[in-house]
C-alpha positions in Angstrom: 170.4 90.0 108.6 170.5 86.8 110.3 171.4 85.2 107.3 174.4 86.6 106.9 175.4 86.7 110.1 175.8 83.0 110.3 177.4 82.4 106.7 179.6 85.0 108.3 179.9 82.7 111.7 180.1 79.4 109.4 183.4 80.6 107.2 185.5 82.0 109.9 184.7 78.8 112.3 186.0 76.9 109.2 189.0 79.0 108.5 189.7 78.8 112.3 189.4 75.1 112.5 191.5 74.4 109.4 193.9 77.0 110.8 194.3 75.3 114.1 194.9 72.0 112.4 197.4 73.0 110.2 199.5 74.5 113.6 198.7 71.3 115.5 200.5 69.3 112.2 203.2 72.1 112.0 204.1 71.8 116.1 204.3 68.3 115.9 206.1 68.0 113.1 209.2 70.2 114.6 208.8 68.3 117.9 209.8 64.8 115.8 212.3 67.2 114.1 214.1 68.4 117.2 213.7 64.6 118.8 215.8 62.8 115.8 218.7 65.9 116.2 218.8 65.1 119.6 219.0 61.6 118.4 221.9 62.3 116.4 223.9 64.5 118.3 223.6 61.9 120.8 224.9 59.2 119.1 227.5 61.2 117.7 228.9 62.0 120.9 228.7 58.5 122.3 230.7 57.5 118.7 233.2 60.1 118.9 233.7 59.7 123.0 237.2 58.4 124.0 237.1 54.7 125.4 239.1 55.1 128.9 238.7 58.9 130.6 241.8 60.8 130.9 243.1 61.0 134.5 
């Protein structure tokens, strides 16, 4: 009984771990996806911004 219990335990600690490390790689790889669209609205806007301000 014991047995099982922790090859039970082992696999879903495993399947936990390798889940929370796949999230941890997804989340960070958004957060450098919304960073360069920030970059490039940014510089889009500073490109596309008139030169003198209209009165």
């Amino acid at each position: 009984m014991v047995s099982k219990f922790r090859v039970a335990f082992g696999l879903f600690a495993m399947v936990s771990m390798a889940a929370g490390l796949a999230a941890c790689h997804t989340t960070a790889g958004v957060g450098q996806d919304l960073s360069q669209g920030g970059h490039a609205l940014t510089n889009s806007a500073n490109a596309n911004a008139p030169s003198k301000p209209s009165p």
